[in-house]
Backbone bond lengths (Angstrom), bond angles and torsions (degrees), N, CA, C in turn:
res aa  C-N    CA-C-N  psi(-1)  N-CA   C-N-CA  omega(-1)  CA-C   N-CA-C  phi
1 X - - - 1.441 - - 1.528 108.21 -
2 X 1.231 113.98 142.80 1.808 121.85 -160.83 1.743 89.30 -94.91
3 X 1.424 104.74 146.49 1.419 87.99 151.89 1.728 99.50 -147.54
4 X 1.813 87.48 164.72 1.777 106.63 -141.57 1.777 91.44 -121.74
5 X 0.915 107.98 168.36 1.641 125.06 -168.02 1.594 97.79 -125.53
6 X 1.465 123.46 126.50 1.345 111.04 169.47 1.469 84.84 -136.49
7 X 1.657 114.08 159.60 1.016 136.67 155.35 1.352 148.50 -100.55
8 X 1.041 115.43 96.68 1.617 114.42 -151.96 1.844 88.17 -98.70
9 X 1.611 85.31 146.35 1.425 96.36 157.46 1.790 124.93 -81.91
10 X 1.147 120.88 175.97 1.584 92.63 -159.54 1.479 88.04 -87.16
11 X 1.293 151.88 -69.91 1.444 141.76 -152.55 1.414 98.40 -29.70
12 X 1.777 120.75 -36.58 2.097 102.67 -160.53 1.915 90.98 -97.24
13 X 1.299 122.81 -22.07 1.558 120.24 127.35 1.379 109.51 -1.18
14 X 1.061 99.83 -107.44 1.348 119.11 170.87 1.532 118.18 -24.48
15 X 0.610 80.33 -85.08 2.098 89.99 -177.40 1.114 101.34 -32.75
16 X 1.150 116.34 -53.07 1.636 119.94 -158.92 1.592 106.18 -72.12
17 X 1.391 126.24 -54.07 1.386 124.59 155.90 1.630 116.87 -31.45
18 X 1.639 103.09 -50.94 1.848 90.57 -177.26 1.922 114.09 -73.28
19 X 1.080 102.01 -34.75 1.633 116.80 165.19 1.660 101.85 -60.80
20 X 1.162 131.05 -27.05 1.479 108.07 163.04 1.307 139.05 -105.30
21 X 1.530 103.49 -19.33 1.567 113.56 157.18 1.867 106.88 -61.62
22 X 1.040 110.78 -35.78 1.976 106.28 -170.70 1.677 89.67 -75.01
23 X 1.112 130.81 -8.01 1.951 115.73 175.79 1.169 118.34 -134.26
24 X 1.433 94.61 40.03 1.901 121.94 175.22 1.864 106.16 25.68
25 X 1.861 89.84 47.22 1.969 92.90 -175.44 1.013 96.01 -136.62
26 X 1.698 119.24 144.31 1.597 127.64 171.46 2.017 113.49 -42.24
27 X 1.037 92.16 161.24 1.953 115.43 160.23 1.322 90.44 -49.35
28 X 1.546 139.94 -82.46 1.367 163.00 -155.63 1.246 89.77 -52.11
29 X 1.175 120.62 -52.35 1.907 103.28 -156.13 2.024 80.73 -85.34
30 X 0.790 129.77 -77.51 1.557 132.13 -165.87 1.733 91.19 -21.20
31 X 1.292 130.12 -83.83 0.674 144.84 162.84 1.985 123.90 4.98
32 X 1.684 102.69 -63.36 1.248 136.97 -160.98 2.454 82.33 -83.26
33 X 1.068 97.75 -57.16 1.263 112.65 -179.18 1.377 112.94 -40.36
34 X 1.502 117.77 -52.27 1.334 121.88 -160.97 1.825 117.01 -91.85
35 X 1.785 96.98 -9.36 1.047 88.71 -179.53 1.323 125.18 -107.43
36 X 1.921 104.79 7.33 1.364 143.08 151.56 1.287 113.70 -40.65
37 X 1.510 105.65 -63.10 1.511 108.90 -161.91 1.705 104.66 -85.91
38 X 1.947 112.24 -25.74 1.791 100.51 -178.03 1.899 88.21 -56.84
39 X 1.159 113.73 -41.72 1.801 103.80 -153.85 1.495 99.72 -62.18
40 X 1.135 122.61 -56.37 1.520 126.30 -166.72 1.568 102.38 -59.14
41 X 1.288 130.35 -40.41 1.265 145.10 151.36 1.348 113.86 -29.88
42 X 1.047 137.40 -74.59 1.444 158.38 179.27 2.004 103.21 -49.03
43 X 1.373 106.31 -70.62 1.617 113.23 170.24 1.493 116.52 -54.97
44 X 1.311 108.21 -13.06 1.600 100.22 -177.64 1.915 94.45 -97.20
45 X 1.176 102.42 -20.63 1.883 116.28 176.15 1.666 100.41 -34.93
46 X 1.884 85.27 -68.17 1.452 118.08 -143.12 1.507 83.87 -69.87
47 X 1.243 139.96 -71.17 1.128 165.23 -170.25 1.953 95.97 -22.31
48 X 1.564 101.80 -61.99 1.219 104.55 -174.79 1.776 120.93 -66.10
49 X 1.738 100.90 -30.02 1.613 112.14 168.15 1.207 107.39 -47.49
50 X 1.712 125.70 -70.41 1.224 137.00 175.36 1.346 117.26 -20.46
51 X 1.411 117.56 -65.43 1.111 133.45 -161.11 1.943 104.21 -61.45
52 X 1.489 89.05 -44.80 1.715 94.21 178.35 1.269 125.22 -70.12
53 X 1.263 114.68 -21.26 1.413 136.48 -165.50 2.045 89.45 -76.80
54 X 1.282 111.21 -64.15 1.387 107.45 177.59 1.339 123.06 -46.32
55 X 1.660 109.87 -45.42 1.345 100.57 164.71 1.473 137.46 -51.11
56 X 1.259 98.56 -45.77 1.211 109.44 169.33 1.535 121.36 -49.46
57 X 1.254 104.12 -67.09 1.407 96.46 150.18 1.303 167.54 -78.12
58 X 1.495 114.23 13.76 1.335 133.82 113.71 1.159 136.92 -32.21
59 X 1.521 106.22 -39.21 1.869 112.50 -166.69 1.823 82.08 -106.05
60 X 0.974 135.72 1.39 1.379 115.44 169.03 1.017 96.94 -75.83
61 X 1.951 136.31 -72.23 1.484 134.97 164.53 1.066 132.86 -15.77
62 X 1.172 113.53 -62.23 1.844 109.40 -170.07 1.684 104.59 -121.87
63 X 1.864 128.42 1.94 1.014 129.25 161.76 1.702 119.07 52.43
64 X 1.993 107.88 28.08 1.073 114.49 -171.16 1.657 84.79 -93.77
65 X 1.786 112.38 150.43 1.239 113.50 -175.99 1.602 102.53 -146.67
66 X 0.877 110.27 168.62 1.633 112.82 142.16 1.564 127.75 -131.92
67 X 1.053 133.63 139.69 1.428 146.01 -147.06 2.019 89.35 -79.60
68 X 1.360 110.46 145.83 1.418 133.49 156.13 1.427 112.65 -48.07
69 X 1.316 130.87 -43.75 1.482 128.95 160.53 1.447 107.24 -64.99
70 X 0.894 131.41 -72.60 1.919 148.88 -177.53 1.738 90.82 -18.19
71 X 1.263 112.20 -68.91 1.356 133.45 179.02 1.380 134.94 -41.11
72 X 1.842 101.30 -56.25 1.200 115.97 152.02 1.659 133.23 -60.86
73 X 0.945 83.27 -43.93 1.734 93.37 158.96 1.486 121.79 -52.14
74 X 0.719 108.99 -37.23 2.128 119.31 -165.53 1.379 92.27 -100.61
75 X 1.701 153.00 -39.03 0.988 159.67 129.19 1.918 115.68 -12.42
76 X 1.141 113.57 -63.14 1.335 105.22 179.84 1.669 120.64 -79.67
77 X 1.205 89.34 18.18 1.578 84.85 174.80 1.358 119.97 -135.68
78 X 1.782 111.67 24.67 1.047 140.82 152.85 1.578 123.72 -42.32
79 X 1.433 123.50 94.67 1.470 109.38 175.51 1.408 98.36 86.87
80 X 1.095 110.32 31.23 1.846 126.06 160.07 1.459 112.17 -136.35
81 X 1.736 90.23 164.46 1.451 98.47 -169.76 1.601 118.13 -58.68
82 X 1.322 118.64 -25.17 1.087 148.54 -130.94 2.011 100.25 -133.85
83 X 1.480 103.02 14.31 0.974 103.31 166.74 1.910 143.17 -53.90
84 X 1.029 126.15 125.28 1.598 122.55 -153.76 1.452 102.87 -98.29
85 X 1.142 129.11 160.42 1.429 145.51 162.40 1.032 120.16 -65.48
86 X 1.300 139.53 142.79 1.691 131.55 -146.01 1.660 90.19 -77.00
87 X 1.128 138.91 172.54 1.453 135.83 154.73 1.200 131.96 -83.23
88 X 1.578 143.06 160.43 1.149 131.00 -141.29 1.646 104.59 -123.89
89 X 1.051 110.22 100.64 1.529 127.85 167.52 1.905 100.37 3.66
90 X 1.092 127.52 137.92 1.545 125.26 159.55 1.456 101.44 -151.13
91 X 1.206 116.04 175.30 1.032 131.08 -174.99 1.946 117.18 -85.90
């Protein structure tokens, strides 16, 4: 296990002590916690770029899409009786 040096100014000092006394948890774990969730945060970022980036380039190739209305439409009727079939890619 690596260990890292950060420098806090004292007010986030501070904070961070009252944010860990109120969840009966060390500086270290608060600490260890938050920089859990920026990363997982961050990879779910990148993750979602990726994902768009293909689309995108997909729809540069074959320029099959579906319209923002088309979408919205088939979307609000999610978890209703009256639920619709996704819509079908066109050009």
């Amino acid at each position: 296990m690596a260990t890292t040096s950060v420098k806090l100014s004292d007010d986030i000092s501070t904070r961070l002590r009252q944010v860990a006394d109120s969840k009966r948890r060390t500086p270290h774990w608060v600490m260890v916690e938050a920089i859990n969730r920026y990363i997982e945060q961050e990879e779910r970022k990148a993750s979602v770029y990726a994902d768009a980036l293909i689309s995108w380039n997909e729809y540069q190739q074959d320029g099959l899409h579906v319209t923002w209305n088309e979408a919205k439409s088939w979307i609000s009727t999610w978890g209703t009786t009256a639920e619709k079939e996704a819509p079908k890619c066109h050009k």
